[in-house]
LUMBAZA-374993 format. One line per 10 residues: number of its first residue (from 1); their letters; for each residue x, y, z of N, C-alpha, C, O, CB. Coordinates in pm, 1 decimal. Glycine has a CB too. Layout:
NUM> a> X/Y/Z/X/Y/Z/X/Y/Z/X/Y/Z/X/Y/Z; ... .
% end
This chain:
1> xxxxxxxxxx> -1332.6/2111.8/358.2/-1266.4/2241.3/363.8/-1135.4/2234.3/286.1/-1057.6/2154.0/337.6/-1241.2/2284.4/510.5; -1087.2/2296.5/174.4/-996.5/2311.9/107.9/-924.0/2401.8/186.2/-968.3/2512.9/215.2/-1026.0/2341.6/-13.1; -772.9/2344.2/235.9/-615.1/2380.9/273.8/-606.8/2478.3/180.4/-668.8/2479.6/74.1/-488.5/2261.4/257.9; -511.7/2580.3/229.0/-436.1/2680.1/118.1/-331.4/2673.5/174.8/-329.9/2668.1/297.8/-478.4/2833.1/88.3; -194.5/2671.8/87.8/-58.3/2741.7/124.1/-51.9/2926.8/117.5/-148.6/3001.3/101.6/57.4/2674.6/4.0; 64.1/2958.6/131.6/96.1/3110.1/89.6/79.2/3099.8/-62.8/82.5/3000.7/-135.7/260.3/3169.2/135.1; 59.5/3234.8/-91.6/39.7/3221.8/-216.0/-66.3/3185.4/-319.3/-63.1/3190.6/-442.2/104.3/3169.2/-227.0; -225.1/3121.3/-176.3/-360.6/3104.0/-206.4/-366.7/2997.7/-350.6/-436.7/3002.5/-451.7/-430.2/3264.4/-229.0; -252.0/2897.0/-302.8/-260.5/2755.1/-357.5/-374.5/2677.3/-336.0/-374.3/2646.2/-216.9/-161.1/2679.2/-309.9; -494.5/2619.8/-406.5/-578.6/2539.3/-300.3/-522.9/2394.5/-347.1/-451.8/2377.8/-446.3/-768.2/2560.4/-311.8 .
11> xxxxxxxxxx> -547.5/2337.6/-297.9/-546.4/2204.9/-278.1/-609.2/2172.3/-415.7/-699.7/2240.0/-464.5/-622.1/2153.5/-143.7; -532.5/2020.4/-497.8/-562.9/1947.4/-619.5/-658.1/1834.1/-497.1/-635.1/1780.7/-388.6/-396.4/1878.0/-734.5; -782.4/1842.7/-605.0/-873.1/1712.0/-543.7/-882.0/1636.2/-689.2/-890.1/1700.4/-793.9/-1057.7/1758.8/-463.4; -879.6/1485.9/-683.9/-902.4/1430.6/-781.1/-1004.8/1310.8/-729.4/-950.9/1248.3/-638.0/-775.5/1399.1/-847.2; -1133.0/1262.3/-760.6/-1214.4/1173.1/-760.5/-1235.8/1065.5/-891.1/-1226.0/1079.4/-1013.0/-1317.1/1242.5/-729.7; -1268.8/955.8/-805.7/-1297.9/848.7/-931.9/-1362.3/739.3/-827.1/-1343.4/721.8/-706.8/-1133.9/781.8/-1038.6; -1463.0/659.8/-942.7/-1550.4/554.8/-854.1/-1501.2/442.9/-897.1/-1518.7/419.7/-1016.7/-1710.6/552.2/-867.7; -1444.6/366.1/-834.8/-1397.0/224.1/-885.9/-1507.7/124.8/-827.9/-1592.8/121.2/-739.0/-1232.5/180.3/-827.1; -1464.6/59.3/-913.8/-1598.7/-125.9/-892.8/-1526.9/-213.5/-828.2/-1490.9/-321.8/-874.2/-1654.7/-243.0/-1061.8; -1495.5/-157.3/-684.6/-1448.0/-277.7/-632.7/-1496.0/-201.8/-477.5/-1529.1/-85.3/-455.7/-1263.2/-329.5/-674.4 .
21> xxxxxxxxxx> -1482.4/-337.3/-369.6/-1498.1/-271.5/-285.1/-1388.0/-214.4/-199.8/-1267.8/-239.9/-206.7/-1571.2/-327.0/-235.9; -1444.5/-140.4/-126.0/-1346.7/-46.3/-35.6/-1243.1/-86.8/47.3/-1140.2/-22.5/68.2/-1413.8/21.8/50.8; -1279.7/-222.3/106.3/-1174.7/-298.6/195.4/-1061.2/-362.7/66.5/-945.2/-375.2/105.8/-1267.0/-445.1/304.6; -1077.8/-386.8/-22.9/-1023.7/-401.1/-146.0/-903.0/-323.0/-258.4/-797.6/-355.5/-313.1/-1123.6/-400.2/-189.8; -990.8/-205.5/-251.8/-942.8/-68.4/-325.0/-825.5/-53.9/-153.1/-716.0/-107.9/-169.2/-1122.6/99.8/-369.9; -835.7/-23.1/-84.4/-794.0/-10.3/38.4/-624.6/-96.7/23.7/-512.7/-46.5/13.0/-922.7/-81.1/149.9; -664.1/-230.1/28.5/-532.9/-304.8/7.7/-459.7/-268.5/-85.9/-338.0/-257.8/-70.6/-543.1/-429.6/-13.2; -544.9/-232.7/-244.9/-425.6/-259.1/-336.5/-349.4/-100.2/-314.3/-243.1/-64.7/-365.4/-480.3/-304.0/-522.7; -421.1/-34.9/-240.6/-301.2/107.2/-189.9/-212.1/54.1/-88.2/-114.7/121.3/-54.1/-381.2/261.3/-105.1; -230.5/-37.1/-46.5/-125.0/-48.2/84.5/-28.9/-181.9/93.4/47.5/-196.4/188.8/-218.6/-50.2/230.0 .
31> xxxxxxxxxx> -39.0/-284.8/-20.2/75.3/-392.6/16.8/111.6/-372.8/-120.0/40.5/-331.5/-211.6/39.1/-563.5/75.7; 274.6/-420.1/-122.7/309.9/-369.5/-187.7/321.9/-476.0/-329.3/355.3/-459.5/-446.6/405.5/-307.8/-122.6; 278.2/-583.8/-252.0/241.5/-680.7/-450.5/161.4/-661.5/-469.0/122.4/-740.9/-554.6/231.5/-834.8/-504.0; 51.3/-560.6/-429.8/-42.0/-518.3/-527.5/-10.5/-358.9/-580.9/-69.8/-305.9/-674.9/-189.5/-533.5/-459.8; 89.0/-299.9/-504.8/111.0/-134.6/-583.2/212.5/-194.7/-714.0/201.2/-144.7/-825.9/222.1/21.3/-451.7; 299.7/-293.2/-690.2/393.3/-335.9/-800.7/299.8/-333.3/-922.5/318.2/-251.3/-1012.5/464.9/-488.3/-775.7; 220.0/-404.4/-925.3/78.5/-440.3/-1091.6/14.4/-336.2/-1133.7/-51.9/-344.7/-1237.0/-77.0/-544.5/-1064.0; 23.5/-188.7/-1044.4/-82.5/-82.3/-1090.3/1.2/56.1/-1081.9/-16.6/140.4/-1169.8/-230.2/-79.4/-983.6; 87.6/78.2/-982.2/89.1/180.8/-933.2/159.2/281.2/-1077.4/142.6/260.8/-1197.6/166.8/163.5/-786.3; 218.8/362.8/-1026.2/257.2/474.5/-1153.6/171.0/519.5/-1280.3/72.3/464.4/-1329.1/374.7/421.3/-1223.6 .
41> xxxxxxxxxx> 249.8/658.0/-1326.6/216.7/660.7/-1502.6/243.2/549.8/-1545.2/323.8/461.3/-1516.5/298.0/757.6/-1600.5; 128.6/572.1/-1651.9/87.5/463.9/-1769.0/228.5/458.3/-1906.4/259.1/548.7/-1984.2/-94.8/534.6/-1851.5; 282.3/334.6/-1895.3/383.8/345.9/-1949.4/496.3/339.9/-1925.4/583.7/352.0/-2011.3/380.8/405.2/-1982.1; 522.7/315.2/-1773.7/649.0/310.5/-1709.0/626.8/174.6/-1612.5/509.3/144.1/-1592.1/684.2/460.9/-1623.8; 713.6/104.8/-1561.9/677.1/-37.7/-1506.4/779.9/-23.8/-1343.2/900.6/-8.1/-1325.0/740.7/-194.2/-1645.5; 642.7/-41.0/-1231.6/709.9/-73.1/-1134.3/827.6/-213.2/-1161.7/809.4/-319.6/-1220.9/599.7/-93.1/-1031.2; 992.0/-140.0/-1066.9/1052.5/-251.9/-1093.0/1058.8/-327.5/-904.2/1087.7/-441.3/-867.4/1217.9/-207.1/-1187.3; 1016.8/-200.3/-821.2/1060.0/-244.5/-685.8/968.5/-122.6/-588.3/969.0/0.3/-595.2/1255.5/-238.7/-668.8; 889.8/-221.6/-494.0/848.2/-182.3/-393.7/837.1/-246.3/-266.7/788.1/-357.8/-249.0/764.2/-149.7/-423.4; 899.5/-147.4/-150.9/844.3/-167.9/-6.4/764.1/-124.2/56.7/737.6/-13.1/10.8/900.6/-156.0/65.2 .
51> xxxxxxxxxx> 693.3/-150.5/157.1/578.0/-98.9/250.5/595.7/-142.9/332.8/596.1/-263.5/357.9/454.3/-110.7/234.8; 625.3/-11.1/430.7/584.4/-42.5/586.1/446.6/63.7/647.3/459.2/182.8/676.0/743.1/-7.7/691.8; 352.9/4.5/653.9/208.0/73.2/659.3/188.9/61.6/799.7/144.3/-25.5/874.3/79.4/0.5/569.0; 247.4/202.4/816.2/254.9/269.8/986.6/282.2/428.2/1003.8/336.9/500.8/920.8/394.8/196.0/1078.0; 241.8/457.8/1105.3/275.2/605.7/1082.2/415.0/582.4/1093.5/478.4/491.2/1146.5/211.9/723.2/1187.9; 466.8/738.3/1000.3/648.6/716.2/969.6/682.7/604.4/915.7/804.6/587.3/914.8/746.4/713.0/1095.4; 609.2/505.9/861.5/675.1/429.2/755.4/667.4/441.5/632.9/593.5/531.6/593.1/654.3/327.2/760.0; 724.2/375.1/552.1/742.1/420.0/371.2/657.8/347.5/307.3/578.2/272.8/364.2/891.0/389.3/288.5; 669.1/366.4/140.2/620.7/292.0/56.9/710.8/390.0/-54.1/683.8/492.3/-117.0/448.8/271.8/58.1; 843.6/293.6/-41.8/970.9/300.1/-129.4/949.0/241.2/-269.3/987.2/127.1/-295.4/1090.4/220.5/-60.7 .
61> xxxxxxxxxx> 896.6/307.5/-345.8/918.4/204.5/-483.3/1057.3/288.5/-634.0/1098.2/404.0/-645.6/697.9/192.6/-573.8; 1079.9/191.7/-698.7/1099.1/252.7/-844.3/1044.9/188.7/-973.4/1007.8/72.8/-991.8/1239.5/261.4/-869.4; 1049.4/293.3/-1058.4/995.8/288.5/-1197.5/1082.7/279.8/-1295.7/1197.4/323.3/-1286.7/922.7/391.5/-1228.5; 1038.5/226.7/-1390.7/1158.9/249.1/-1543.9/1077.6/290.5/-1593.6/959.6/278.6/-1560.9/1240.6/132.1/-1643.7; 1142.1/378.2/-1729.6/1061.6/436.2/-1831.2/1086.8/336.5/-1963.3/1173.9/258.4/-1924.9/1105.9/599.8/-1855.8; 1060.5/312.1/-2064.0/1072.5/260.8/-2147.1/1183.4/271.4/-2198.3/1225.0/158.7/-2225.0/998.8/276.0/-2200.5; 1281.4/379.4/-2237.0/1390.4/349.7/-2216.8/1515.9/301.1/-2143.8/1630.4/262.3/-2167.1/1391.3/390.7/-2235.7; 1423.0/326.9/-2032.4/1561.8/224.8/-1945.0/1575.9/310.4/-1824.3/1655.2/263.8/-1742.6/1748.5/210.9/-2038.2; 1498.7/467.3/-1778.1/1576.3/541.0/-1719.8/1504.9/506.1/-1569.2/1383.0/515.6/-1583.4/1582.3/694.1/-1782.9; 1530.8/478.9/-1467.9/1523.6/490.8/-1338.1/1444.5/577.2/-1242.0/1472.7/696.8/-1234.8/1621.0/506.5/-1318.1 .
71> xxxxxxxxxx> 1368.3/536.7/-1183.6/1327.1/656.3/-1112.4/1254.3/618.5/-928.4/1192.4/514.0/-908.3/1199.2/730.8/-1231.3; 1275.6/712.0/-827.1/1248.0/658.2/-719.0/1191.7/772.2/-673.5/1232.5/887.1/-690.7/1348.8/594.3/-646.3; 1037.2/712.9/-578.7/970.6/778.1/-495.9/947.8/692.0/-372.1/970.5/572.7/-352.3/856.7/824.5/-557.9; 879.9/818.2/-269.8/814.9/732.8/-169.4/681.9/805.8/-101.7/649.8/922.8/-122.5/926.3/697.0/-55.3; 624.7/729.5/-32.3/504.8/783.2/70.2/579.2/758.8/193.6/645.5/659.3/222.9/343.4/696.3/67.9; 554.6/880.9/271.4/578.9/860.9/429.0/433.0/924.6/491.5/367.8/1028.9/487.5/737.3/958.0/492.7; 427.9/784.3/553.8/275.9/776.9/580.9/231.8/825.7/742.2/272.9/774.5/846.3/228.1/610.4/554.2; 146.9/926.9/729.9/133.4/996.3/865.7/-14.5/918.3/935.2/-15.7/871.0/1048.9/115.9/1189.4/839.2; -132.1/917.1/842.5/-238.2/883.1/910.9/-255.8/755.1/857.7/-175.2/729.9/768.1/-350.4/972.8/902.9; -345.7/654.8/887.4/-362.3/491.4/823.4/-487.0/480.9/935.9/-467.4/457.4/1055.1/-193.4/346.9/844.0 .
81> xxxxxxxxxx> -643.6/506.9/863.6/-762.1/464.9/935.8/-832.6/365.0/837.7/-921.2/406.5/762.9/-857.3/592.5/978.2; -786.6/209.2/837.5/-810.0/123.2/712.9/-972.3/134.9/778.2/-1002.7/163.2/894.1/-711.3/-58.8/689.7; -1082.7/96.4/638.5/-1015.3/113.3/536.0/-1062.1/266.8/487.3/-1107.5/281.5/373.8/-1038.6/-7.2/439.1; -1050.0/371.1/571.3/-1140.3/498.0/528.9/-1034.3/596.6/486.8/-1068.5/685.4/408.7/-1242.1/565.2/657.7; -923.8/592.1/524.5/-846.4/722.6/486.5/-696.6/642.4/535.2/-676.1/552.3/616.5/-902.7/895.3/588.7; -601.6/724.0/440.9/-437.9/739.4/433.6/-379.8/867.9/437.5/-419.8/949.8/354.7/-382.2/684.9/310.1; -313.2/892.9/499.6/-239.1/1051.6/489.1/-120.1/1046.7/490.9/-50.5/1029.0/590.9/-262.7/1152.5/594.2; -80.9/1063.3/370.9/113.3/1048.9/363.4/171.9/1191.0/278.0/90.4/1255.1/211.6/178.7/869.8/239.7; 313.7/1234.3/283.9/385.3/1260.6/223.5/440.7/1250.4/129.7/560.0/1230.2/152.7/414.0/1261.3/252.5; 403.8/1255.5/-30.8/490.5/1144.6/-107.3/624.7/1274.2/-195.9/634.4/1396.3/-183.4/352.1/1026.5/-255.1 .
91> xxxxxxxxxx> 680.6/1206.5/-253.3/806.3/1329.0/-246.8/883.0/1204.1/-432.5/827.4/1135.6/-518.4/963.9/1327.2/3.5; 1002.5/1236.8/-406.6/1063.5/1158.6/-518.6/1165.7/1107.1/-428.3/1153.7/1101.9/-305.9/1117.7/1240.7/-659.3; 1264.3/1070.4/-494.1/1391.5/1016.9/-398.4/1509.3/984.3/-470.2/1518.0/1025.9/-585.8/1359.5/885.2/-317.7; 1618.8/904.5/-412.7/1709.2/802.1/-456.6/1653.9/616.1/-398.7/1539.1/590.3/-362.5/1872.5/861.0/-382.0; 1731.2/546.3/-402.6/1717.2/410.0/-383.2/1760.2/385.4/-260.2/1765.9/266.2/-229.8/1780.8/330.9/-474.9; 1794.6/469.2/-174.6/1797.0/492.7/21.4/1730.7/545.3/41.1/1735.7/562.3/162.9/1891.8/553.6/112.2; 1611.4/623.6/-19.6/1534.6/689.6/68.0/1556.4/808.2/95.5/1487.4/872.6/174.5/1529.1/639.6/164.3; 1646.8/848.4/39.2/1679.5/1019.8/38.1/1524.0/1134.9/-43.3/1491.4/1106.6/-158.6/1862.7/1038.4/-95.9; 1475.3/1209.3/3.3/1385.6/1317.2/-79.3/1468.8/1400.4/-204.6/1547.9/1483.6/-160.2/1328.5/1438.9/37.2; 1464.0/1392.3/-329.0/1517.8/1431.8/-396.1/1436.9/1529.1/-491.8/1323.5/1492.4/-522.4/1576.1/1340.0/-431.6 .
101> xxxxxxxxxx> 1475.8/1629.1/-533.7/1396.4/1741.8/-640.3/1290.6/1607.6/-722.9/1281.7/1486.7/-701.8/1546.2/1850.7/-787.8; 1233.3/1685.8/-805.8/1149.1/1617.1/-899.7/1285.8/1591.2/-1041.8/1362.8/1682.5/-1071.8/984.6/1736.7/-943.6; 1288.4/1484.8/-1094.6/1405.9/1457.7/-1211.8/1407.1/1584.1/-1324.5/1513.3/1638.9/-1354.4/1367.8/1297.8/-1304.1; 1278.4/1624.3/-1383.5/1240.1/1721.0/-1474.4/1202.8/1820.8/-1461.5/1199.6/1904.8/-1551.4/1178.3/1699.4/-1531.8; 1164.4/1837.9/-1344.9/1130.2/1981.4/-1289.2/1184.3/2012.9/-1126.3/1142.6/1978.5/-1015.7/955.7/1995.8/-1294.1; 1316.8/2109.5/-1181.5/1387.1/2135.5/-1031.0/1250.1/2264.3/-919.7/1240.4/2286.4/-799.0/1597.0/2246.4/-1079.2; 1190.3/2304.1/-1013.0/1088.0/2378.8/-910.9/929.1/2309.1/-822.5/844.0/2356.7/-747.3/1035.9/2500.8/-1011.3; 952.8/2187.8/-879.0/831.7/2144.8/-857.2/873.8/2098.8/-694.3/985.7/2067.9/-653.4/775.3/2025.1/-976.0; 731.5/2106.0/-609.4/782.2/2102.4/-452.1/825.0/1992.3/-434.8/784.1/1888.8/-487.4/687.3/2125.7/-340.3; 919.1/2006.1/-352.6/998.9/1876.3/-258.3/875.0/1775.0/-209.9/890.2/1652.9/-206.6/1092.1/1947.9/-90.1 .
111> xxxxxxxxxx> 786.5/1822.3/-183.6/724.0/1746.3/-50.2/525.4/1782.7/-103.2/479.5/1894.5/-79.5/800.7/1857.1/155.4; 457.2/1699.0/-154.9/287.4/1704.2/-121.5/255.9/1630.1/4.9/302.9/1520.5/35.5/189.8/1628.5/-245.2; 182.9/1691.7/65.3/53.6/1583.4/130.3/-61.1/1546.9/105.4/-142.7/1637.1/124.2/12.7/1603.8/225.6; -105.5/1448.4/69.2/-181.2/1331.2/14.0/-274.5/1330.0/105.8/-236.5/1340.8/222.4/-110.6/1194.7/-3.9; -386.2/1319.7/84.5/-531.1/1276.7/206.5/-610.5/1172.4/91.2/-668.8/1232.0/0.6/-673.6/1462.6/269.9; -615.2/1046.2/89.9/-708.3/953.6/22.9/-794.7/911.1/127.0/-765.1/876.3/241.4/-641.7/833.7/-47.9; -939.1/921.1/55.2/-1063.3/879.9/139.6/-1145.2/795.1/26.8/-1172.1/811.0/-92.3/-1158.3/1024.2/206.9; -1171.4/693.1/130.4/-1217.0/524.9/47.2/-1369.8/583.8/95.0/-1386.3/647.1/199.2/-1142.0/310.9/139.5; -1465.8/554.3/9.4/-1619.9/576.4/86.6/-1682.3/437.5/10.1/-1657.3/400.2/-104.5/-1726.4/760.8/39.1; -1727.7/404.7/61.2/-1833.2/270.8/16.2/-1920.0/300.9/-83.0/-1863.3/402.6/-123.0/-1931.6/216.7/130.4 .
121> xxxxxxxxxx> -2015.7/289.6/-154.0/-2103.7/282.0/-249.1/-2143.3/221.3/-274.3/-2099.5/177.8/-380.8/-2099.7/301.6/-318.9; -2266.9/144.7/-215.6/-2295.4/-22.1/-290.6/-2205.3/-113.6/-391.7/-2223.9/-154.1/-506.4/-2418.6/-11.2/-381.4; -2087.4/-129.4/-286.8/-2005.1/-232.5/-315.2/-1917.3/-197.1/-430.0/-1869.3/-283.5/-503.5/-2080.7/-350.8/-338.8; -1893.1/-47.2/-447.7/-1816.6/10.8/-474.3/-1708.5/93.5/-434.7/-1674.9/90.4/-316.3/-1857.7/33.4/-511.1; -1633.4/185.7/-534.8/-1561.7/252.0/-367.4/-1554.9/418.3/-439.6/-1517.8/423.5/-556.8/-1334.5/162.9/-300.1; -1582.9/522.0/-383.6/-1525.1/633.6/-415.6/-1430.7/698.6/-387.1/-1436.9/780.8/-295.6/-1574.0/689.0/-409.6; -1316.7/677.6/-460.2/-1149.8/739.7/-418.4/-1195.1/923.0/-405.8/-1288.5/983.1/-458.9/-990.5/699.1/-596.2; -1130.4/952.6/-351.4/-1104.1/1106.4/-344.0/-933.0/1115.3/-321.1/-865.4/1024.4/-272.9/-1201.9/1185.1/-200.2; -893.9/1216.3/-356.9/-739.2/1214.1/-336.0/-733.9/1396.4/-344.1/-749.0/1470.7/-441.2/-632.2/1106.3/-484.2; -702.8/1431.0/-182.5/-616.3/1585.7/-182.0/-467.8/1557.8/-175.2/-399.1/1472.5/-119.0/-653.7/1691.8/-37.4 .
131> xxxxxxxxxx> -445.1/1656.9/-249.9/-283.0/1699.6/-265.5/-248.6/1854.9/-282.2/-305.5/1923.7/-367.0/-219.5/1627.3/-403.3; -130.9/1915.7/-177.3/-113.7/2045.5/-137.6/-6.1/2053.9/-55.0/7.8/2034.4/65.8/-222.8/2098.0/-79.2; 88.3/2095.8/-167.1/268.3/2115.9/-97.2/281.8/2146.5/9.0/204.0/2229.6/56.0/363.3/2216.7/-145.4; 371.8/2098.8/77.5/392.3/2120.7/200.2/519.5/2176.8/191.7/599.4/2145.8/103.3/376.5/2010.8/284.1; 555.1/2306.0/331.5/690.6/2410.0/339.7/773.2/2431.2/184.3/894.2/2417.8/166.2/818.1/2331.1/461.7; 657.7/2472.0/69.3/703.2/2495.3/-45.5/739.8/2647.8/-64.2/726.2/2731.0/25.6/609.6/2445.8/-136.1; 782.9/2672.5/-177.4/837.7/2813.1/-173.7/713.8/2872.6/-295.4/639.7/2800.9/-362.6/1036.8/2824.6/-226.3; 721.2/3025.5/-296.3/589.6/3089.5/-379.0/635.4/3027.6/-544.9/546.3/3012.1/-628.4/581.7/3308.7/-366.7; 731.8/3006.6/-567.2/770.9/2923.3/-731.9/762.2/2815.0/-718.1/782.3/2751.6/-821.7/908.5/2929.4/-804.0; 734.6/2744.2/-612.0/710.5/2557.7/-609.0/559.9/2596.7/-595.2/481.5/2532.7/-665.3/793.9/2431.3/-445.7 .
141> xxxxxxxxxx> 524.2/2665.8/-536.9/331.0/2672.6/-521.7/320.8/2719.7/-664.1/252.4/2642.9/-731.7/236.6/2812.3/-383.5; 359.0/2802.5/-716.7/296.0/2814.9/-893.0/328.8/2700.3/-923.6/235.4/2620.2/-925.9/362.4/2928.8/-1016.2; 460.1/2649.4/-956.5/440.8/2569.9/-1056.8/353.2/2437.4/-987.7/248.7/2413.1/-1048.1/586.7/2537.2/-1125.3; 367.8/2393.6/-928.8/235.2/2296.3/-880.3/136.5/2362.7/-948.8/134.8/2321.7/-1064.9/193.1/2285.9/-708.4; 40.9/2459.9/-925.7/-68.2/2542.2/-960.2/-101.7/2525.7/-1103.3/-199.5/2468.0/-1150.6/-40.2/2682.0/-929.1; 7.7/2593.5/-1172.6/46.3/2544.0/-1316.6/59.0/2406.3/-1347.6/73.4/2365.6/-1462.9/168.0/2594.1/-1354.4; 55.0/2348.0/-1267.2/9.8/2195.0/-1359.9/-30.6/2117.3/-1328.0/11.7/2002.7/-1343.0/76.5/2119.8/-1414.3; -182.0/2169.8/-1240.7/-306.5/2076.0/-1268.5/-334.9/2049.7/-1337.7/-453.1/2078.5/-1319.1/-395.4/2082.5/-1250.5; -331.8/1999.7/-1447.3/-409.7/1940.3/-1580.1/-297.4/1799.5/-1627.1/-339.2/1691.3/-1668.3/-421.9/2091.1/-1732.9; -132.3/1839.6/-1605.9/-80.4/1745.5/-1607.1/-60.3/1641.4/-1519.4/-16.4/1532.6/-1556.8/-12.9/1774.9/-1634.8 .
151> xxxxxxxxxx> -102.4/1678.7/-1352.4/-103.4/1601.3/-1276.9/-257.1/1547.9/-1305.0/-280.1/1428.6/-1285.2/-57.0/1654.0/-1149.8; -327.5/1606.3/-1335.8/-496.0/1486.2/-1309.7/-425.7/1387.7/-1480.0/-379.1/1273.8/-1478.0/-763.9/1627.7/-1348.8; -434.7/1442.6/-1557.6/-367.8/1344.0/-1668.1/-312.7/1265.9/-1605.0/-399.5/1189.3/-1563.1/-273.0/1390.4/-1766.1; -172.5/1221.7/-1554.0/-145.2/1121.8/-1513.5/-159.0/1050.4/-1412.6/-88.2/951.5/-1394.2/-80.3/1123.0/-1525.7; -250.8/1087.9/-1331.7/-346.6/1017.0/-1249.8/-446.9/971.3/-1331.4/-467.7/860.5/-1282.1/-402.2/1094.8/-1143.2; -517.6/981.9/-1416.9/-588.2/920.8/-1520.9/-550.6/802.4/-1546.0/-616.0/698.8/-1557.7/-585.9/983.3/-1628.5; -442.1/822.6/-1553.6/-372.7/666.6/-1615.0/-334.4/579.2/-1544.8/-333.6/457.0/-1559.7/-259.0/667.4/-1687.4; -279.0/687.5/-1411.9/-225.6/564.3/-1290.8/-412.5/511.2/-1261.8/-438.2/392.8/-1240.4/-110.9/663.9/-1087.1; -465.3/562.1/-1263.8/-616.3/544.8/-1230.5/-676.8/443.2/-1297.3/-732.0/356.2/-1229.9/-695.8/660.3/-1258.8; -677.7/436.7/-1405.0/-707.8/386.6/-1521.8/-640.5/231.2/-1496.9/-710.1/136.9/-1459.2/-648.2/483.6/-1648.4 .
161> xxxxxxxxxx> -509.1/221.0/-1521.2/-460.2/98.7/-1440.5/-504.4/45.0/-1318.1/-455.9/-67.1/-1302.7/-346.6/114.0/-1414.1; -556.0/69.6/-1251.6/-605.0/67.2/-1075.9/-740.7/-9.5/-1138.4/-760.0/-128.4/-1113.0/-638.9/264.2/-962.3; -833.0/67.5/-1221.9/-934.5/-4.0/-1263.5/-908.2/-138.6/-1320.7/-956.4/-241.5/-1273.2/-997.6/68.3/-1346.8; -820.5/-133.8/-1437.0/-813.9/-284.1/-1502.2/-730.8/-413.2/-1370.6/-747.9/-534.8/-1363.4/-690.8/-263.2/-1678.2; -669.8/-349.7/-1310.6/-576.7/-425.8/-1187.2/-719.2/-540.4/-1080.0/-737.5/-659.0/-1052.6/-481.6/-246.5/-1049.7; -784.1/-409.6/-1055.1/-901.7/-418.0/-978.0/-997.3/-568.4/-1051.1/-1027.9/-678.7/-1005.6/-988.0/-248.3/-993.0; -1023.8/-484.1/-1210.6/-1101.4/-611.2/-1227.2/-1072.5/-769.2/-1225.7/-1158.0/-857.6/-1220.5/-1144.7/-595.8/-1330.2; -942.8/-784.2/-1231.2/-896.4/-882.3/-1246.1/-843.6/-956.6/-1068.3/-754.1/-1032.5/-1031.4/-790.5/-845.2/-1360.8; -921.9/-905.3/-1020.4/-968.9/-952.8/-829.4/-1063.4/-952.2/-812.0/-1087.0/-1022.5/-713.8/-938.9/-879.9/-704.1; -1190.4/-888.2/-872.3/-1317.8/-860.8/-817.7/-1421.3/-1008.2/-869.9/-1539.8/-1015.0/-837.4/-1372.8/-693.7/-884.4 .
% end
């Protein structure tokens, strides 16, 4: 069942089948020397991550861009049914943990919620990933809306990395 906000936002679903298995794919979402090797856009390099994998705990990391510039997000994680599903909050931040606008886009929402579901496949795994702002305003629900195509793009890539990460465990 696809969530709607005001404003008859539906929910971004993004799928992909990775070759690894599920108890597997599972970890490298949840400790954090394995989100350090994969996580983010393609092109930017985790420099620092924490995880505390509990409800109300984080997964504090930052990124550099190739030039040098800084950047901090987190997951605040509501559901954790290893290895079938995660349900977190992920938002942007500072380096305490503060929720901060998006760096480039002051309209983009404060706050998504995330639903990832791991399914098995003969020793494979099928990611699914919903995402759908949470207490956003009708100009944070457009522009989210407005840029599905740039968010599955760079999930492509964070994706894309996840695969080559993967093979090099399996």
């Amino acid at each position: 069942m696809t969530q709607q906000q005001p404003g008859n936002v539906e929910e971004l679903v993004l799928t992909r089948t990775l070759n690894a298995p599920r108890e597997l794919v599972f970890k490298v979402f949840t400790e954090a020397e394995h989100l350090l090797k994969w996580w983010g856009p393609k092109g930017l390099t985790m420099e620092a991550a924490k995880v505390e994998l509990r409800p109300g705990g984080l997964f504090h990391y930052s990124m550099k861009t190739p030039d040098g510039h800084e950047m901090w997000g987190k997951f605040v994680y509501h559901e954790i049914a290893a290895p079938e599903r995660l349900v977190f909050i992920s938002s942007f931040s500072d380096a305490q943990g503060n929720t901060l606008r998006h760096p480039a886009s002051p309209l983009w929402p404060l706050e998504v919620m995330n639903t990832l579901l791991f399914e098995e496949m003969d020793g494979k795994t099928k990611l699914t990933m919903r995402g759908i702002p949470v207490n956003a305003s009708v100009e944070e629900l457009h522009t989210f809306d407005s840029n599905r195509s740039n968010v599955q793009q760079g999930f492509a890539g964070t994706f894309a990395q996840l695969d080559e990460y993967l093979a090099t465990l399996v």
